[in-house]
N, C-alpha and C positions, 0 to 999 in steps of 0.2 A: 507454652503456657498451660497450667494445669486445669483441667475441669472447672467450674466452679456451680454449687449447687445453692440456690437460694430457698429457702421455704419460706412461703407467703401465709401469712395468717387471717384468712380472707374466708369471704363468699366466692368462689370459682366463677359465679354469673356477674359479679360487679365486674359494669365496663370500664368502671373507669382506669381497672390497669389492664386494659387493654395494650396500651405502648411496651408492657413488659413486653410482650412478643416481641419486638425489635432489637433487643439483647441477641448478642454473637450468638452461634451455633452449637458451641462449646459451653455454653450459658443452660445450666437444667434448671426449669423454675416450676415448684411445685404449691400448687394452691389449694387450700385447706383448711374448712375449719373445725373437719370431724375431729376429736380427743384421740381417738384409738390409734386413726392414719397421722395426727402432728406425733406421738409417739415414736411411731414406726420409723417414720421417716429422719426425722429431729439427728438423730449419731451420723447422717451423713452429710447433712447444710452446714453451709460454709459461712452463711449468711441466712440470718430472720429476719423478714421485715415484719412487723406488728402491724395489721389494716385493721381486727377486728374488734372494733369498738363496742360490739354489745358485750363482749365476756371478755376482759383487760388479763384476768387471770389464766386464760393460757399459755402464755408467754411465761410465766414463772413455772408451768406446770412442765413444761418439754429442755428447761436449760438444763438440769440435772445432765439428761443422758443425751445433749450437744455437743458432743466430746469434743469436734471438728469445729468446731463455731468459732469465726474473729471477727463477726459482726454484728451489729443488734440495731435496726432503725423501726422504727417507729414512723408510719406515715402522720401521724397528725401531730401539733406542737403543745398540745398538755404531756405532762408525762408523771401528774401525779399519781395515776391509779393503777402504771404499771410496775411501780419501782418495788417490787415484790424483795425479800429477802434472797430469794436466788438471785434476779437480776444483779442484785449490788453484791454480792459475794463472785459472781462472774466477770473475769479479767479481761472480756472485749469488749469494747469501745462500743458505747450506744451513742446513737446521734434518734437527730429529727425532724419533724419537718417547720420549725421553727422561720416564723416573718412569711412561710408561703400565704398565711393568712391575714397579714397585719396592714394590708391596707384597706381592705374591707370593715373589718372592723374600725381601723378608724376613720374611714368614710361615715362610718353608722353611728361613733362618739361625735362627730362634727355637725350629723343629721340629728343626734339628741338635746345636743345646745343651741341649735337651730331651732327647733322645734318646742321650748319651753323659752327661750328668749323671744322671738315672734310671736307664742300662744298660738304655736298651733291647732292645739284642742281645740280655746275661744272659737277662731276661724271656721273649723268645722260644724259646731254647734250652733252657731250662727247661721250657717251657710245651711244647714238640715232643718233650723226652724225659721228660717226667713227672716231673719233680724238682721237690718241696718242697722251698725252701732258701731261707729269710731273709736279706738283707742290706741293708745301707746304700745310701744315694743321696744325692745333691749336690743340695740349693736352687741354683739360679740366684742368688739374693736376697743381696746382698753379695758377689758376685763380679765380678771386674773383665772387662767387654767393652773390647777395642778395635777401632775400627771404622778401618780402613786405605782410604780415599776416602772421605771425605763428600761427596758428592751425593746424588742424589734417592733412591739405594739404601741407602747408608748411614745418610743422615735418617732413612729409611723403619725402618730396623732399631732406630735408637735409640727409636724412638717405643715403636715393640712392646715394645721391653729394660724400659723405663724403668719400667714399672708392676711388671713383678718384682722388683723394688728393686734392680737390677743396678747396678754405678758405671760407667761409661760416660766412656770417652777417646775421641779423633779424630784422625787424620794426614790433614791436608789443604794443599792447596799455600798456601793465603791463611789461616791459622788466626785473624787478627784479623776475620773475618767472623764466626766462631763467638761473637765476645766476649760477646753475653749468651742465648746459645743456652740457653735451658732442660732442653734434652734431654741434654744432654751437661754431664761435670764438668770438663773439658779439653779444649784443641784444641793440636795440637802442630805442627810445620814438617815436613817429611819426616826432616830432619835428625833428629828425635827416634823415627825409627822401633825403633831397638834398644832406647832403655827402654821405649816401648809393649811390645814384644813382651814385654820382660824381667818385666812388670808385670803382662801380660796373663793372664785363666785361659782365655779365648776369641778369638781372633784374624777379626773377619769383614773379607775382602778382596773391595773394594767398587770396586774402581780401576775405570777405563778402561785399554786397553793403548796406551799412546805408549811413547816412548824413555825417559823416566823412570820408567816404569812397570814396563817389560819386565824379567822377573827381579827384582824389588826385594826378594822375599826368596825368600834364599839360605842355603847351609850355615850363614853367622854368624848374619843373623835368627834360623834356625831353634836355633842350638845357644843363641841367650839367654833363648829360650821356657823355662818353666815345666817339669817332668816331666808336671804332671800338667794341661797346656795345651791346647789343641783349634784346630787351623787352619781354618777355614772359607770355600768363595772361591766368590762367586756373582757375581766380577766377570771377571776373562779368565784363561784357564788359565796363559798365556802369561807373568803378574804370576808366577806360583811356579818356579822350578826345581824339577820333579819329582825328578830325580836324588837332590836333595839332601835333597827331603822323604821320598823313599819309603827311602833310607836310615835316617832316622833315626826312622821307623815301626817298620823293622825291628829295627832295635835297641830301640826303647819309649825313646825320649831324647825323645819327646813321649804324650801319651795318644791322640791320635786326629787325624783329618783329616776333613771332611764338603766334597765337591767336586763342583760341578754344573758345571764346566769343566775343560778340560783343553791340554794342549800342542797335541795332534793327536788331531784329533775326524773319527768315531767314534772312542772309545778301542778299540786296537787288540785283538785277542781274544788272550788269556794275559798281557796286562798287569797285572804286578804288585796294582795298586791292584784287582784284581777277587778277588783269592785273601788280602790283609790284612784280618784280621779287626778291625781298631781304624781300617777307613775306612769311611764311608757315601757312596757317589756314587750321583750322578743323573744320567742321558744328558743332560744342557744341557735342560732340562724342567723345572726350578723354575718357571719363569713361564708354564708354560702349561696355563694353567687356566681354564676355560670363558670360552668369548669371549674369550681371550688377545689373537688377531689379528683380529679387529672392533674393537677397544678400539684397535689401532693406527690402524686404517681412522678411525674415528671422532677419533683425536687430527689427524689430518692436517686431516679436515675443520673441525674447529674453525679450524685455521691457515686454514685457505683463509677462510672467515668474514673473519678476520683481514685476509688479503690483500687480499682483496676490498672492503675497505672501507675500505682504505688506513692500519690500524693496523700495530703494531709485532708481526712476526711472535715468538713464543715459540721455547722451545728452539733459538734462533740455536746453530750448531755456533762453536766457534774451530777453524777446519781447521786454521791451523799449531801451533796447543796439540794441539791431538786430540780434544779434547772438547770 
């Protein structure tokens, strides 16, 4: 069996691909996130993995001269800011680490409708100025979820819903996939995204960010929601027009938002959505939760498994779809 060279697109001192070490002997894995040395080395990897999240552009910057390259994965399961114009004109196979993250996050969708159905704010504000004061709270149980992207994050969410006795719809691009889905009571076209919303008492935004994606709801989505509705996006910031959402926060034309993404990240300091008291955000950290990025490291190695033995690699990306 021949060599095979992997180039990692990494910090050398992250531990968390420590496991690469465990790779055969015959296995050369080079880790790097100098420019000069991912050059040098780039015309003899057989395989790139993408780790490095601060600068997504070097990955397009080293395929040119990849002569040798038949693979391309990406540790983490966005993959909008890699899909450069080299990338998509290059004929091997990118995957990713797609669903490694999707039950966390929807652990932390099911802790957001918890958490504004209860009034957990109320609780706390209470509890900080010492005030006894009874009041009502919302079951989850008979309340309509819609879940805006079904994949592996969405699935993931309707599974956790489904035991509250939530009713549970879906916006997906292929909805006859869904047709004997258990977890879900509909699956809809995009076309049907305004009665979701109109239907919806929880809205979780599950997308990937493409061109159909970007902005999909806007002022109209938002003005068909519910009053007493909850927007939820642990999918790309970039899916919501904030303008339009944090408008109609401010006026109460919806009950809340709970957002672990955003437009432009760090969100910026005196941004709006830190001073509304009817939003719950999280710095982009829904998913990261013990062993977050070993779980990545370890799904690649499964593929390599894969490769390696000349099966059908998982999580294949559609670069010109986006996901």
């Amino acid at each position: 069996m021949s060599p095979i060279t992997i180039l990692v697109i990494a910090d050398p001192a992250w531990k968390f691909l420590k496991p690469l070490e465990t790779l055969p002997a015959d296995v050369r894995v080079i880790i790097t996130y100098n420019p000069a040395r991912l050059t040098e080395v780039a015309p003899e990897a057989d395989i790139i993995v993408n780790a490095y999240y601060k600068d997504f552009s070097l990955l397009g910057s080293i395929l040119p001269v990849a002569r040798r390259l038949r693979w391309v994965h990406s540790l983490w399961a966005g993959v909008d800011r890699q899909l450069s114009p080299e990338l998509l004109a290059n004929p091997a196979p990118f995957t990713n680490g797609r669903g490694v993250f999707a039950i966390a996050l929807a652990e932390w969708a099911i802790g957001a409708m918890l958490f504004f159905g209860h009034d957990l704010r109320r609780l706390v504000r209470q509890q900080e100025a010492g005030i006894w004061e009874q009041f009502e709270s919302a079951l989850l149980r008979g309340h309509m979820l819609g879940i805006v992207g079904y994949g592996e994050i969405g699935r993931a969410v309707a599974e956790l819903a489904r035991p509250f006795g939530m009713k549970i719809s879906a916006i997906r691009r292929r909805p006859e996939l869904s047709g004997s889905d258990p977890l879900i009571d509909a699956a809809y076209p995009p076309e049907k995204l305004h009665e979701l919303m109109a239907a919806s008492d929880y809205v979780v935004m599950a997308t990937p960010l493409t061109t159909q994606t970007r902005g999909m709801i806007g002022e109209a989505e938002i003005a068909a929601m519910k009053p007493s509705a909850v927007v939820i996006n642990v999918g790309r910031g970039q899916a919501v027009q904030e303008a339009a959402l944090i408008a109609a926060l401010e006026a109460g034309k919806i009950r809340g938002a709970a957002l672990d993404v955003f437009e432009t990240e760090p969100l910026p300091a005196g941004h709006p959505f830190y001073s509304l008291k009817n939003v719950l955000i999280s710095p982009h950290a829904a998913d990261q939760t013990p062993g977050w990025n070993l779980r990545a490291t370890e799904c690649f190695l499964d593929n390599f498994r894969r490769f390696r033995a000349g099966e059908s690699l998982k999580n294949v990306v559609d670069k010109h779809a986006g996901y």
